[in-house]
VEXDREN-2710 file (C-alpha; in Angstrom, 1 decimal):
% VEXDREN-2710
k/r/px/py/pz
1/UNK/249.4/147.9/98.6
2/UNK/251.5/148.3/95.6
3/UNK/250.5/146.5/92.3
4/UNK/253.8/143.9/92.5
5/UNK/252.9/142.8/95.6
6/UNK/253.1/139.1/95.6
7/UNK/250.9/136.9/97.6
8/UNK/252.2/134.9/100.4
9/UNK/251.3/131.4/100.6
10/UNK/248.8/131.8/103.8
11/UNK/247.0/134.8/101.3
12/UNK/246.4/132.3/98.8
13/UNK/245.5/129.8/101.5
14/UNK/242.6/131.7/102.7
15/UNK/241.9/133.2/99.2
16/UNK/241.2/129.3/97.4
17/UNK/239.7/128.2/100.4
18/UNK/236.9/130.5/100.7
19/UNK/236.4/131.1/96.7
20/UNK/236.0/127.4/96.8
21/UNK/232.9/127.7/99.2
22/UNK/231.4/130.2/97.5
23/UNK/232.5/133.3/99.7
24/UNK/233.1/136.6/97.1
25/UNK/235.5/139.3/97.3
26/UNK/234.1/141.7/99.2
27/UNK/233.5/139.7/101.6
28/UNK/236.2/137.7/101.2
29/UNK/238.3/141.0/101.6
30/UNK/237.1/141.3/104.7
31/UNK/238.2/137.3/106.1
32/UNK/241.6/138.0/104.7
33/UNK/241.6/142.1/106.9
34/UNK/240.6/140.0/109.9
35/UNK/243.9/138.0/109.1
36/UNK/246.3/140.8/108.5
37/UNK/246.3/140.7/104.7
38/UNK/244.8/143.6/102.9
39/UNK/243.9/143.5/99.0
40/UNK/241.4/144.7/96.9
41/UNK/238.5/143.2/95.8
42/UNK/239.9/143.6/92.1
43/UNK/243.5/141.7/93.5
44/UNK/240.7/139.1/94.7
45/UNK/238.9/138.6/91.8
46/UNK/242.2/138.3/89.6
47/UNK/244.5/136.1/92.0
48/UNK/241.4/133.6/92.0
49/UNK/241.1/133.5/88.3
50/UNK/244.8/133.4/87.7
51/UNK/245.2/130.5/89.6
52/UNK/241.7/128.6/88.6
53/UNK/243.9/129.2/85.1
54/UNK/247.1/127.8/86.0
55/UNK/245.7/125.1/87.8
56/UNK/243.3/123.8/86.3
57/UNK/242.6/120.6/88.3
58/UNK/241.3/123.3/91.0
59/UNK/237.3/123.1/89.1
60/UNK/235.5/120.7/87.7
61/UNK/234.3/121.4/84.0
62/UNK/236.2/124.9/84.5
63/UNK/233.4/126.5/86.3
64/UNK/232.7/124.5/90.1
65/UNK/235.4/124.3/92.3
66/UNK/236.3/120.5/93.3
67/UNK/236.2/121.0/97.3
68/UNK/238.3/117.4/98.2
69/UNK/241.0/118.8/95.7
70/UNK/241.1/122.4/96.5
71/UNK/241.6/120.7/100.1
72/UNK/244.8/118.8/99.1
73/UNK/246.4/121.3/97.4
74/UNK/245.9/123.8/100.4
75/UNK/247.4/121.4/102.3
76/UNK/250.2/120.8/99.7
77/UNK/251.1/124.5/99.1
78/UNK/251.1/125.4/102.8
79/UNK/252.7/122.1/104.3
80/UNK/251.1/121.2/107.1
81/UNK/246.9/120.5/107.4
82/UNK/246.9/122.0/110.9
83/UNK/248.1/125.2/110.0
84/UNK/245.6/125.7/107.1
85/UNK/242.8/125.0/109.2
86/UNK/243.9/127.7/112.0
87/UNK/243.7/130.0/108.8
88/UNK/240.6/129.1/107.8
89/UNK/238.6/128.9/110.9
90/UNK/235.6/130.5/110.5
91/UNK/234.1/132.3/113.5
92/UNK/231.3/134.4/114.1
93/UNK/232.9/137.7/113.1
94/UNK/233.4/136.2/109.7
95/UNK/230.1/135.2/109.4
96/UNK/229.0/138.4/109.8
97/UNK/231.7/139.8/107.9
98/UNK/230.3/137.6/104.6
99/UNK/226.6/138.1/105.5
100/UNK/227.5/142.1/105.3
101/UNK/229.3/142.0/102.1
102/UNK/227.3/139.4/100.4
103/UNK/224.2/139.6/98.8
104/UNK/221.7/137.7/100.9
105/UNK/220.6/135.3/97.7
106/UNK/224.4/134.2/97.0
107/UNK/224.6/132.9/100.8
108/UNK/222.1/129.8/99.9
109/UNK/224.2/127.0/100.8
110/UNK/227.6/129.0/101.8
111/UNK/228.0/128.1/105.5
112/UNK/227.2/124.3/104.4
113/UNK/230.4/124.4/102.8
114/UNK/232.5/125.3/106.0
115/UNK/231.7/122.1/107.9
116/UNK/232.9/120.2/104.6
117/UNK/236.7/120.3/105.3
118/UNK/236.0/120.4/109.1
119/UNK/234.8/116.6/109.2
120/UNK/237.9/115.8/107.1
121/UNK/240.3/116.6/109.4
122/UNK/242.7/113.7/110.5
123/UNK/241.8/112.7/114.4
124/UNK/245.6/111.9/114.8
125/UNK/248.6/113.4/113.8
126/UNK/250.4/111.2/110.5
127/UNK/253.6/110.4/113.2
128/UNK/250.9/108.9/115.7
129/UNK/248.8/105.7/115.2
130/UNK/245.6/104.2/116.4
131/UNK/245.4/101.9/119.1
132/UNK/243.6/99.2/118.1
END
């Protein structure tokens, strides 16, 4: 992959998603191989702090990521929240995927994170209303 290769918004998508819950690059290299993007961990690594940089709002104090605003903006950026979650889904090749390519101690608390945007995803689409 050349150098100028910009990143689509379904890269960063996936890319800010799992950063957010702790997932590095190698492994994270691996969730975005299973999704047809390839980078480097280096293009990673620099994508993520570029945009931690530009937008700010992203962490809290500059170093933890705020998980209910990362959320948002992934929603924001790629339009619609359904579509963000079929990118992130998180099966059991990934999971072996991050256990592989992650050292064992980092993965204290990783998986916790997953089920974190799960439970705030809307029962009913925005056109549709409860009944009663």
């Amino acid at each position: 992959m050349s150098k100028s290769q910009r990143w689509s918004v379904n890269e960063t998508v996936i890319l800010i998603y799992f950063s957010s819950r702790q997932v590095r690059c190698k492994a994270l290299r691996c969730l975005l191989a299973r999704r047809g993007f390839y980078r480097s961990p280096r293009a990673i690594k620099h994508r993520a702090y570029t945009l931690a940089k530009s937008h700010p709002e992203l962490k809290v104090n500059g170093d933890f990521w705020d998980l209910d605003t990362v959320d948002n903006w992934i929603d924001n950026i790629a339009g619609d929240h359904r579509s963000v979650n079929e990118l992130i889904w998180f099966g059991e090749k990934d999971a072996r995927d991050v256990m592989k390519n992650q050292p064992i101690e980092s993965l204290h608390g990783v998986f916790e994170w997953f089920d974190f945007r799960m439970s705030s995803v809307r029962a009913f689409p925005r056109e549709q209303k409860r009944d009663g």
